[in-house]
TORLO-343612 format. One record per residue (C-alpha): x, y, z; residue in one letter. Coordinates in steps of 0.001 Angstrom, whole numbers, padded with zeros to 6 digits. Last residue first. Layout:
BEGIN
{node {X, Y, Z}, a},
...
This chain:
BEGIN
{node {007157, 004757, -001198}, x},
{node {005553, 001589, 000232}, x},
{node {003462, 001545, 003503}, x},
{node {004405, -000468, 005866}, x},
{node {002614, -003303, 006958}, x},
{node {-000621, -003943, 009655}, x},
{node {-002185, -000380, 008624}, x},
{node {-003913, -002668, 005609}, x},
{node {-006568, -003020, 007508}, x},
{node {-005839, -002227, 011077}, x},
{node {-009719, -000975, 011769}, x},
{node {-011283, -003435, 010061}, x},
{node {-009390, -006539, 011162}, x},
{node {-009651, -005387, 014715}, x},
{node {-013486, -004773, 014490}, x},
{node {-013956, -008447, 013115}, x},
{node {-011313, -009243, 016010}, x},
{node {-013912, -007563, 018734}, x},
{node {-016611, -009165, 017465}, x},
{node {-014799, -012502, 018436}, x},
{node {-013945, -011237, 021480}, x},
{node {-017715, -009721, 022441}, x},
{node {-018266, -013437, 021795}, x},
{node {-016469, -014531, 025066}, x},
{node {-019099, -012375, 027314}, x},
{node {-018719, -014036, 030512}, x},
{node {-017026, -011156, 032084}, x},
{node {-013606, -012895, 031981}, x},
{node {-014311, -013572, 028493}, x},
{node {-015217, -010176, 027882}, x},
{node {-011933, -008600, 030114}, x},
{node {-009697, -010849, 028232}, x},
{node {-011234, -009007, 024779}, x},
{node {-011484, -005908, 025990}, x},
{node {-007455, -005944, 027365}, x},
{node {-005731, -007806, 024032}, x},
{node {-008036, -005476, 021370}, x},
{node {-007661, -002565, 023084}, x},
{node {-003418, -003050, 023339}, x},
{node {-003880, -004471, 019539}, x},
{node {-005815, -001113, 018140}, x},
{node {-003041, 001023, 020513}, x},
{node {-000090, -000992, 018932}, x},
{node {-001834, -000574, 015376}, x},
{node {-001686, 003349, 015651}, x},
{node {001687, 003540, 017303}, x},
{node {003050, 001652, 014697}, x},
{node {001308, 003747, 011794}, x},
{node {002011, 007069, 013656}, x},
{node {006085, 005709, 013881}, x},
{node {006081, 004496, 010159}, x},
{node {004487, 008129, 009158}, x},
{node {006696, 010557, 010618}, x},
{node {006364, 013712, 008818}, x},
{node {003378, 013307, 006928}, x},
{node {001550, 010928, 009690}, x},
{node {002213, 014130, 012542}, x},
{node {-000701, 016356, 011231}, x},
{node {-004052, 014887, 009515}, x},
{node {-002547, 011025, 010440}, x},
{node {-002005, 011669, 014012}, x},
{node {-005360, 014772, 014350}, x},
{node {-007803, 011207, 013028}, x},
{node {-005668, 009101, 015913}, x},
{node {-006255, 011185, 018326}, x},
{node {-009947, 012331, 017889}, x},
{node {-010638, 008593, 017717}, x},
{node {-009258, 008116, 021049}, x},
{node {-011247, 010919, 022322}, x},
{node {-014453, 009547, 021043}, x},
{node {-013730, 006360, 022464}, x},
{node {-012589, 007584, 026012}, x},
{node {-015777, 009276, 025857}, x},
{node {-018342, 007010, 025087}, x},
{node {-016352, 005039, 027955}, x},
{node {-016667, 007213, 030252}, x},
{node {-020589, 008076, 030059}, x},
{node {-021329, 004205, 029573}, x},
{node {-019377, 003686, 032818}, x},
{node {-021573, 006442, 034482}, x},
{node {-024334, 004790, 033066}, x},
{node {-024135, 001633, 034100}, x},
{node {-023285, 003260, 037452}, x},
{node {-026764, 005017, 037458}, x},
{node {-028135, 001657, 037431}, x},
{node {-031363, 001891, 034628}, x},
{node {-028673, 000640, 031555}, x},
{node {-030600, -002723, 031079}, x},
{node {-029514, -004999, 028661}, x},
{node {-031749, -007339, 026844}, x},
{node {-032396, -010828, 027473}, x},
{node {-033382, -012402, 024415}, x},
{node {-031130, -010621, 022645}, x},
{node {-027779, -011226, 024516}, x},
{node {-025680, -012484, 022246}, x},
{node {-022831, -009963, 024029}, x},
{node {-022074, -008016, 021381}, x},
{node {-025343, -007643, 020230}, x},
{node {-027100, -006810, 023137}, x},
{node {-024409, -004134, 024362}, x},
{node {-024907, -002253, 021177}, x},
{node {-028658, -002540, 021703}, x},
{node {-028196, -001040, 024895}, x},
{node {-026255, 001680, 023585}, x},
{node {-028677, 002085, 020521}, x},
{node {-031142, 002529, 022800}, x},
{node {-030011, 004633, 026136}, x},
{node {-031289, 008164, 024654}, x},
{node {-034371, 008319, 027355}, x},
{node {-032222, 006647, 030103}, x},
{node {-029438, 009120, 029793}, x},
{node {-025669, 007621, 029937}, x},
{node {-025844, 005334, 026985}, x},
{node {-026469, 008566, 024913}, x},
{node {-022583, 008688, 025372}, x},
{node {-022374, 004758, 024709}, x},
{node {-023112, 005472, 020638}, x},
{node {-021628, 008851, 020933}, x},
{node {-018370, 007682, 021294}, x},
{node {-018807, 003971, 019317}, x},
{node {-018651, 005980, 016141}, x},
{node {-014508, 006827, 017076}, x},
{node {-013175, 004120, 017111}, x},
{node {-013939, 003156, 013493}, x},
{node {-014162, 007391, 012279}, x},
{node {-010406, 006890, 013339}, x},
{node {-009640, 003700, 012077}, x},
{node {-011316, 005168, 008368}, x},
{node {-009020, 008129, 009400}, x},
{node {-005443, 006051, 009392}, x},
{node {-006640, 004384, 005959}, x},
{node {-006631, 007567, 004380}, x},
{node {-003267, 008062, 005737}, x},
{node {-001825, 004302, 004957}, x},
{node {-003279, 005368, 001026}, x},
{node {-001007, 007783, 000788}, x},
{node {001893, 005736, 002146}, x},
{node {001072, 003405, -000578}, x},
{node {000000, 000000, 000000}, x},
């Protein structure tokens, strides 16, 4: 892949991590909960038994999370708009060692939560948001 083509790639993985921010930020409200609970429901194969996001600390954590997610798609969008031009193996690197870092920790933390498909949704996510990211780009 070209190095060009590593950038545009960089901001798909952006927009990737960063859709889930609002997603679990309306998570936090009971009357804008849906698509976070549904979110939850499909991760976890849980739709027969929905989620419920009523304890305030459900939301709380739903709160935090949106916006750890937004935030870390914010990053990575501003690495390959402004540092990926002038050091583009280190963004890429630093990019994929982040997705794999999430990846490693949510996906232990799923199974350990009883949740072992969230892990296999979790590499489908993996896969799209690396991409092509996983080699150097060519000059």
């Amino acid at each position: 892949m070209t190095a060009m083509f590593h950038q545009f790639w960089s901001k798909i993985t952006a927009i990737v991590i960063g859709s889930f921010g609002p997603v679990f930020f309306f998570g936090a409200m009971t009357s804008t909960s849906a698509a976070a609970r549904l979110t939850m429901d499909v991760l976890g194969l849980r739709l027969s038994h929905p989620s419920s996001f009523d304890a305030p600390v459900t939301r709380l954590l739903s709160a935090v999370t949106g916006g750890f997610l937004l935030g870390w798609g914010v990053t990575v969008w501003c690495l390959s708009s402004w540092v990926y031009p002038i050091a583009r193996e280190p963004v890429r690197r630093a990019v994929v060692t982040g997705l794999l870092a999430w990846f490693f920790l949510d996906s232990a933390g799923s199974v350990a939560s009883g949740h072992p498909s969230n892990a296999a949704f979790n590499g489908v996510v993996l896969l799209l948001a690396v991409g092509p990211l996983w080699g150097r780009a060519k000059d």
